[in-house]
C-alpha positions as a printed Julia matrix, in Angstrom:
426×3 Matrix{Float64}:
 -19.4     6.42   -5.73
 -20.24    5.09   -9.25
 -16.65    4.64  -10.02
 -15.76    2.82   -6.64
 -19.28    0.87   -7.72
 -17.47    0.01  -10.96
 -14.08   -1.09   -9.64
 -15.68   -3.78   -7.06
 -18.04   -5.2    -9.51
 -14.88   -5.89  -12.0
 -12.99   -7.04   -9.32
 -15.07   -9.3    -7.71
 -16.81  -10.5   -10.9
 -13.34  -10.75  -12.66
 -11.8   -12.63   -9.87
 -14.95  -15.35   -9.48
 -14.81  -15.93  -13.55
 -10.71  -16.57  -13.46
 -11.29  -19.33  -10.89
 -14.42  -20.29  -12.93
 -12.74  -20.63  -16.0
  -9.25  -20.01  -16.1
  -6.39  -17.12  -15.44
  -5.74  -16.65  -19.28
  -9.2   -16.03  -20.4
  -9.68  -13.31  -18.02
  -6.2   -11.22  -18.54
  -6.93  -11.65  -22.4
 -10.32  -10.49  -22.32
 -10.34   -7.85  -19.92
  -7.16   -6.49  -21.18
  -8.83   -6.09  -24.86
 -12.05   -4.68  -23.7
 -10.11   -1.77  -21.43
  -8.4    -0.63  -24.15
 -11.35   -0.52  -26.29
 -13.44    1.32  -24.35
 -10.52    3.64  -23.48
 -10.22    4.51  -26.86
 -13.39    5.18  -27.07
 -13.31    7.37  -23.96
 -10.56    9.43  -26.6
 -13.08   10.32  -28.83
 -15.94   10.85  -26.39
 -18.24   13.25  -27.99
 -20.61   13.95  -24.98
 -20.15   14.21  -21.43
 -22.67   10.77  -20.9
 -20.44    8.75  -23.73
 -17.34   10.29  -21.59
 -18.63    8.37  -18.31
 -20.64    5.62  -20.02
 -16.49    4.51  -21.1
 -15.22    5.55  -18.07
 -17.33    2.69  -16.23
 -16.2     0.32  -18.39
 -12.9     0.89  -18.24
 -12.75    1.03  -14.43
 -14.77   -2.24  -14.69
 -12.31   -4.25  -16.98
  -9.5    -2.67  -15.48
  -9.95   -3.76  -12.19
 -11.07   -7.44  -13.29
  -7.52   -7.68  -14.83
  -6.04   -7.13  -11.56
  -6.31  -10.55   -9.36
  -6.09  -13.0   -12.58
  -2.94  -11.61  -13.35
  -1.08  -11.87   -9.38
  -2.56  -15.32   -9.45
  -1.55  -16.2   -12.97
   2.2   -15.09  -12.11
   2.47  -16.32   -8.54
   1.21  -20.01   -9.99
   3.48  -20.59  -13.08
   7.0   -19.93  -10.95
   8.57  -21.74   -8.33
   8.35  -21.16   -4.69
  11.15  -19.45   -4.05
  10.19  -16.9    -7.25
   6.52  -16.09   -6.43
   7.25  -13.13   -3.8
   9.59  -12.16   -6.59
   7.41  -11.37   -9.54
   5.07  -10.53   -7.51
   7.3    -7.54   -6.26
   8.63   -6.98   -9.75
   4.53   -6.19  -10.88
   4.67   -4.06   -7.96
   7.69   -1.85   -9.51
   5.31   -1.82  -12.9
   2.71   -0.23  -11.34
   5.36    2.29  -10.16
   6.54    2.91  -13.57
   3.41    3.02  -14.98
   2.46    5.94  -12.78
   5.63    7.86  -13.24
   5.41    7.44  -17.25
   1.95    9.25  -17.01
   3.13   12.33  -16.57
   5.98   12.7   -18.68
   2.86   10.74  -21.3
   0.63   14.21  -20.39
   3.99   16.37  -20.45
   4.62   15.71  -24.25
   0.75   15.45  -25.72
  -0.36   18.42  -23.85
  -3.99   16.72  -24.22
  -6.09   14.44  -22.66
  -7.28   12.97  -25.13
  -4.47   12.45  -27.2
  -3.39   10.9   -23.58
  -6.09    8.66  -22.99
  -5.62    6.87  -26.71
  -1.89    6.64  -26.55
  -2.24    5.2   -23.14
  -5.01    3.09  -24.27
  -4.44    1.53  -28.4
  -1.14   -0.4   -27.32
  -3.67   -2.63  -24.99
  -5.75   -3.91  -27.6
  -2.13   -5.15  -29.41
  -1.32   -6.68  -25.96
  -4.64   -8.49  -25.55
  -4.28  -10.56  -28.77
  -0.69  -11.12  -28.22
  -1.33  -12.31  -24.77
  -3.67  -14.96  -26.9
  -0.4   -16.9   -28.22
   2.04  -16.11  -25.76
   0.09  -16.47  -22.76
  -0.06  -20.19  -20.9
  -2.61  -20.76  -18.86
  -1.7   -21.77  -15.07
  -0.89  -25.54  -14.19
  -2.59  -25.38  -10.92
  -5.6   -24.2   -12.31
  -5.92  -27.13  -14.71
  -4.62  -29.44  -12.64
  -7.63  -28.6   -10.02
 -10.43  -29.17  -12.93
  -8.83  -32.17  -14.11
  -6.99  -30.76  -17.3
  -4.01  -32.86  -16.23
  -2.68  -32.61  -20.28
  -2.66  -29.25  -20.26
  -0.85  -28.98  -17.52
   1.22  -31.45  -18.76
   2.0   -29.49  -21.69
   2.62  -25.92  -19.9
   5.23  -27.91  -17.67
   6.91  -29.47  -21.09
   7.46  -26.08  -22.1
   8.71  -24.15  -19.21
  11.29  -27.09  -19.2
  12.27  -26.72  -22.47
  12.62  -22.53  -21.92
  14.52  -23.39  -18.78
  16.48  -26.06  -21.21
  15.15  -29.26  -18.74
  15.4   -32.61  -19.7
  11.53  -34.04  -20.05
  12.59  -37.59  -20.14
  10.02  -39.68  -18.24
   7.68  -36.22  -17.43
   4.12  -37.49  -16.69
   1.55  -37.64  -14.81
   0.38  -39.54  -11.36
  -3.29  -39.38  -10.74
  -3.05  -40.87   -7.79
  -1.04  -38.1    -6.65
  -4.31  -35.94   -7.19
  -7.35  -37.62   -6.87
  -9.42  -34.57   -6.22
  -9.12  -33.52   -9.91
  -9.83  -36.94  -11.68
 -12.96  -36.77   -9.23
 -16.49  -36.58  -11.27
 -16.54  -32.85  -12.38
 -20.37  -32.72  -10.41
 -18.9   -34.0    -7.1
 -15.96  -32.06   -7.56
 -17.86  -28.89   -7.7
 -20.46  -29.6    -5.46
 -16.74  -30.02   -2.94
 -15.38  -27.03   -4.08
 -18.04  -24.99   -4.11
 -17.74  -21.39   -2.93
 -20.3   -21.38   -0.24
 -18.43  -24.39    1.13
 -15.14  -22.05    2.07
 -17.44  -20.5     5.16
 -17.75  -23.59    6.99
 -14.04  -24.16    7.2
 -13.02  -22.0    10.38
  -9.49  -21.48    9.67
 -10.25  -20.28    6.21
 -12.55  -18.26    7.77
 -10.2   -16.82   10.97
  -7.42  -16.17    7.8
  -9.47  -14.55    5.59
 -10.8   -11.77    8.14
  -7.78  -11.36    9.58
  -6.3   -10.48    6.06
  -9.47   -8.62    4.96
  -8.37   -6.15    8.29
  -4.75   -6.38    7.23
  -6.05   -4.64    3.78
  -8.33   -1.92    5.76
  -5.38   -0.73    8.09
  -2.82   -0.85    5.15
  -5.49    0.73    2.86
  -6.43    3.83    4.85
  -2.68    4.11    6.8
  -1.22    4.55    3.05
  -3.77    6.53    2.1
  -3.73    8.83    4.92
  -0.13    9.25    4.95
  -0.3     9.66    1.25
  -2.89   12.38    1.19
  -1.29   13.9     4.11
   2.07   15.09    2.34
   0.24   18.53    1.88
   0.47   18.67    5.03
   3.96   17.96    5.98
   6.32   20.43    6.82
   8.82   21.62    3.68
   7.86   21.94   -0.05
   4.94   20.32   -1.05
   6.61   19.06   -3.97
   9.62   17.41   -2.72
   7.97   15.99    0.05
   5.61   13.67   -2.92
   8.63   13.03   -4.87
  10.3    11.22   -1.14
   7.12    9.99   -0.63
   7.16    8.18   -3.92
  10.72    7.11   -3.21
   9.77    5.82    0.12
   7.27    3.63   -1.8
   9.74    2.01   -4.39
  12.15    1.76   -1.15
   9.36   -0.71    0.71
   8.97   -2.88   -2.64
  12.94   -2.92   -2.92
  13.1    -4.19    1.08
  10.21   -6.61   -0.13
  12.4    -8.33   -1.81
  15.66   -8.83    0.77
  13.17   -9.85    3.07
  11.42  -12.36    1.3
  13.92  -14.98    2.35
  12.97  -14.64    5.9
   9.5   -15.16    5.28
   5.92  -14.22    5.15
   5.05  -13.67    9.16
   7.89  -11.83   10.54
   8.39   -9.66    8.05
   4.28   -8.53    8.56
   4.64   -7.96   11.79
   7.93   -6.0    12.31
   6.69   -3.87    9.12
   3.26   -2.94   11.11
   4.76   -2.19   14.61
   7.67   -0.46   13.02
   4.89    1.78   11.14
   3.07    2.11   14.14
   6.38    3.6    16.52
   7.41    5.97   13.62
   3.5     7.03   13.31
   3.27    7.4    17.44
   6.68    9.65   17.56
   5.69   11.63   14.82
   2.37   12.57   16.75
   4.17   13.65   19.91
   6.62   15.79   18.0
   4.5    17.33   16.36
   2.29   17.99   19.37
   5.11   18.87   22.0
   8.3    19.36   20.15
   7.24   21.11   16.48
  10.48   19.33   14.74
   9.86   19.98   11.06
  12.5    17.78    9.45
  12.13   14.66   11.85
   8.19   14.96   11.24
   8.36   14.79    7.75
  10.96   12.13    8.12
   8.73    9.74   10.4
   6.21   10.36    8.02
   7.92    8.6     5.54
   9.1     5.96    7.26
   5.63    5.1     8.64
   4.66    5.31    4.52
   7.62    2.59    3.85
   6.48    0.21    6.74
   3.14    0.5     5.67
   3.53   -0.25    2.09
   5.77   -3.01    3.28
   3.13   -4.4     5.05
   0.81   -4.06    2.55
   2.99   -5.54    0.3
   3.95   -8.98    1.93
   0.15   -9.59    2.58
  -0.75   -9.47   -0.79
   1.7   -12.21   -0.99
   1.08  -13.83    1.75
  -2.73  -14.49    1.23
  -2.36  -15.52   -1.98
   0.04  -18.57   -0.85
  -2.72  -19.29    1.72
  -5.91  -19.46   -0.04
  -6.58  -23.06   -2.65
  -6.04  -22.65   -6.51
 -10.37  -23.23   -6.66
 -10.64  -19.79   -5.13
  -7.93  -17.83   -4.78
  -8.73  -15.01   -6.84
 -11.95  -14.3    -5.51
 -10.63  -14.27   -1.87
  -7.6   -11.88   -2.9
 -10.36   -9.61   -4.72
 -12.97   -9.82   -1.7
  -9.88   -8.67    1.01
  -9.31   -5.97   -1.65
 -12.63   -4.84   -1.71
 -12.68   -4.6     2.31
  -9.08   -2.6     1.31
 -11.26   -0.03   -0.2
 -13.41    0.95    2.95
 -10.39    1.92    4.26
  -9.18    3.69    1.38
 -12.5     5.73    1.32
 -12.38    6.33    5.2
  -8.32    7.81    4.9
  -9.28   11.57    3.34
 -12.22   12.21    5.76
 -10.06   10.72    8.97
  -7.22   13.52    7.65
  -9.63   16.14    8.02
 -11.57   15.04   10.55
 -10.27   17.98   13.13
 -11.78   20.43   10.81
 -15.38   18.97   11.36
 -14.96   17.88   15.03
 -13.82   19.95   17.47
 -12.1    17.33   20.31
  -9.14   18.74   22.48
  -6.09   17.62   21.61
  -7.92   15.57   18.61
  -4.25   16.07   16.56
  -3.21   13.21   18.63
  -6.38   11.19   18.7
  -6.39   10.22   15.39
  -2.85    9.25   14.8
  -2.85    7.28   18.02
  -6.06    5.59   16.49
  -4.0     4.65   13.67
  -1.41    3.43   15.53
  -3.61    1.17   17.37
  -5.25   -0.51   14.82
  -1.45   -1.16   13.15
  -0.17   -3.01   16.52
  -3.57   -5.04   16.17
  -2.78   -5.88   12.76
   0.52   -6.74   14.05
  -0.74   -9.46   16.55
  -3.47  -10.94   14.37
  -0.7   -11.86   11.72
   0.41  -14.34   14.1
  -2.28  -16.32   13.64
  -1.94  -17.41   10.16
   0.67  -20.03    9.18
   4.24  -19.19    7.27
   3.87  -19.83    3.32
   7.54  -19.14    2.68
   8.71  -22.35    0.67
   5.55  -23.83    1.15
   3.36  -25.72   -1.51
   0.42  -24.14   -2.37
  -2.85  -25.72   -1.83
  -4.61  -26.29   -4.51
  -8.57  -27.71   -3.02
 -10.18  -26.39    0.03
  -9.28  -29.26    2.33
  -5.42  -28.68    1.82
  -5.99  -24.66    2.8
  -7.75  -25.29    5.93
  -4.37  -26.73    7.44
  -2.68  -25.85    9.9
   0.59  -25.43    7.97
   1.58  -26.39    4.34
   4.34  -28.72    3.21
   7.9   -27.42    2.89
   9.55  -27.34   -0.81
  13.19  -26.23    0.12
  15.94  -28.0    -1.41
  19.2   -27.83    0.62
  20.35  -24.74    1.96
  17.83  -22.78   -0.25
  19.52  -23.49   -3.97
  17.8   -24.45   -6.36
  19.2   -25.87   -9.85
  16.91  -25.41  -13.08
  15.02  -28.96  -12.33
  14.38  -27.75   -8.93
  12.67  -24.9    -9.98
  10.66  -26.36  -12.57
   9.34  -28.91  -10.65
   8.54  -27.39   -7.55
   7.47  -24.28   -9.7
   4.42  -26.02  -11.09
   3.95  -29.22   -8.94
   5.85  -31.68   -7.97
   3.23  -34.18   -8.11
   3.68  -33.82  -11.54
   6.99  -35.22  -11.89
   6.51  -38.13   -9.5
   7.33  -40.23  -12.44
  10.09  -38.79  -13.3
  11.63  -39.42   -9.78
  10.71  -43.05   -9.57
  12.39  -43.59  -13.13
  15.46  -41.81  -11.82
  15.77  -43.74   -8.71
  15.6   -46.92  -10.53
């Protein structure tokens, strides 16, 4: 409990201080002060220094996580963000898969812990030169130079002629507002009077609980699954990097659709496996279903991280993402005693009462996602009042290419190179 303590007080605190004060400050600092106290946690000498580091670290681990989504999904172009945000996705796969062959070859856990720990401190400083920090963000508290400057440079990377780049105010009057007012707007308390903010964020915040304890469920339940034990993690792993790989086919089609067909596809493989295994005893095609209830799932999962990132305003989008992760988390708690849960209660037939339970709740989460608005293409909002539409300008050029001044422009903000256009039009 101390450690899931930990994780939601760097989370949420983490998240609230990168919309406070910026994206780059809080994947610098974070990054630094988890490897520090990870190498610390090396060298641990009793067993209260041992979990003394071991809060830390799952405190400044977890605040790392939100700043850096947002950080990516805000310095790319529309048509990109679903794409790096997959392609983190993939490093969190690799990461897992290095550990072992890491705790193969040092035979040690401590000798683990630093190797896996010392290259983050070299990271954290390096992140302090090669790190920008994200246009949006500066753009909503007025730092219009800044953002001026980030945009110069991605042009020049992406080898973008700058001619006539400036900057309209009048194209965002919220952020030359007075800083008090603008606060006062923006505040976070302010977000709960907007319904559809509101409406988005719990449906999302369920979204998380059914994706967190389905996966969880399904992952913990491999044990269980007819065959070797072994094998059936290593397809379950597979299954995993199969849903991020379909995450990014899909991503053309959209945020909605994609949500939807991923939960009720979960939901039929999750309902047949039941009934097999209740009337029919296949081994093969249960293990198979169970599977491809794990790659809908994580598909799922997936697309709404995505998705409510693109919906919530630059002012507070981390700390929204990190609170729906936090509800995640109830359901990731809930998944290993739901597994077990006919070895406490004694219910006939209770083999297919909880599967069918989980099936339920997926076809819910199925229907609610029709409630919130498509992001695909869509600009994101950057202040509280733009969020709480009803649905977000389109940013699609043609039949969907994009050339390299496309993408820089509508990959920071267009309103940024209003100038530009005039000039060019002239």
């Amino acid at each position: 409990m101390l450690s899931i303590a930990s994780v939601a007080i760097g989370m949420v605190g983490g998240s609230y201080l990168s919309d406070r004060f910026g994206r780059k400050i809080m994947c610098i600092v974070p990054c630094i002060l988890t490897s520090l106290f990870g190498v610390c946690q090396a060298f641990s000498v009793n067993a209260v220094m041992y979990a003394a580091t071991k809060i830390f670290c799952a405190i400044f681990s977890s605040a790392i996580f939100s700043p850096v989504y947002t950080l990516m999904m805000e310095s790319v172009s529309t048509g990109r963000r679903s794409h790096v945000l997959n392609g983190l996705a993939f490093c969190w796969i690799a990461g897992t898969a290095s550990l072992s062959l890491i705790a193969y070859l040092f035979k040690s856990w401590w000798k683990t812990q630093l190797f896996c720990s010392a290259p983050g401190i070299a990271i954290g400083f390096l992140f302090i030169w090669t790190l920008d920090e994200s246009p949006h963000w500066s753009v909503t508290k007025g730092k219009t130079k800044e953002a001026l400057a980030v945009l110069e440079k991605m042009a020049r990377w992406n080898r973008v002629d700058t001619d006539g780049l400036s900057f309209d105010p009048s194209s965002y009057s919220d952020a030359e507002t007075d800083k008090k007012e603008l606060d006062s707007r923006e505040s976070f308390l302010r977000i709960w009077v907007h319904k559809r903010i509101v409406v988005r964020f719990l449906i999302f915040s369920y979204g998380w609980f059914v994706c967190s304890m389905c996966y969880y469920a399904l992952s913990f339940g491999v044990r269980e699954l007819p065959g070797d034990i072994y094998i059936n993690n290593l397809i379950s792993a597979v299954a995993e990097a199969l849903a991020y790989l379909a995450c990014f086919v899909i991503a053309w089609w959209g945020r909605k659709w994609p949500t939807i067909i991923s939960f009720v596809g979960g939901a039929i493989a999750l309902l047949v496996q039941a009934l097999l295994i209740k009337f029919a005893a296949a081994g093969l095609a249960v293990t198979s279903l169970s599977m491809l209830g794990k790659l809908f799932i994580t598909a799922a999962w997936q697309i709404i991280i995505i998705w409510e990132t693109e919906l919530y305003p630059t002012t507070h989008r981390c700390i929204l993402s990190a609170l729906n992760s936090l509800v995640g988390r109830g359901g990731a708690i809930l998944a290993p005693f739901i597994l077990d849960m006919d070895r406490f209660l004694h219910v006939p037939n209770i083999e297919l009462i909880m599967p069918i339970t989980f099936v339920i709740m997926m076809v819910i989460g199925g229907f609610l996602h029709l409630i919130p608005p498509e992001t695909n293409r869509r600009r994101l909002p950057e202040f509280i009042k733009e969020a709480n539409k009803t649905e977000f300008p389109l940013e699609l050029v043609g039949d969907g290419s994009h050339s390299q001044k496309d993408e820089l422009e509508s990959g920071a903000d267009e309103d940024l190179l209003e100038a530009e256009k005039r000039e060019q039009k002239q």
